[in-house]
Steps between C-alpha positions, in 0.01 A plus 500: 500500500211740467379663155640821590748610774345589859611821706650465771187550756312216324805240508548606873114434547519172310788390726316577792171293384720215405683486849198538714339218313858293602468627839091380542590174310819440686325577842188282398715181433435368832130436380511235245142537387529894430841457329312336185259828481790742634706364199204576214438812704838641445501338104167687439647844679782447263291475188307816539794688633657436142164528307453822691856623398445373140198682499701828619756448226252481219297833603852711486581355181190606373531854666798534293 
C-alpha cells in the first residue's frame, strides 16, 4: 500500500484519523450542503496523511 511498511503506532494512528473522519462525515450527513465540503475535507485529509507517510518512508530509506 505504502512505500515502506508502517509500525504499528502509525497504522493504529492512521486508523484512528480515517475513522474519525467516518464518524464527522457520517454524523454531518444530515446537512446536505456541508456533506459536499465534508466529503473533499476528508479526500484532502487523506491525501496528506499518505503524502505525509510517503514522506516518512523516504527519510528512513535514506537514513539507511
Amino acid at each position: 500500500m505504502f512505500g515502506c511498511k508502517l509500525k504499528a503506532k502509525e497504522k493504529v494512528l492512521l486508523g484512528v484519523f480515517i475513522f474519525f473522519l467516518v464518524i464527522i462525515s457520517i454524523a454531518a450527513g444530515n446537512y446536505y450542503r456541508s456533506l459536499s465540503v465534508l466529503f473533499g475535507a476528508f479526500v484532502f485529509g487523506m491525501v496528506v496523511a499518505i503524502m505525509a507517510l510517503r514522506l516518512e518512508c523516504q527519510d528512513r530509506e535514506n537514513d539507511r
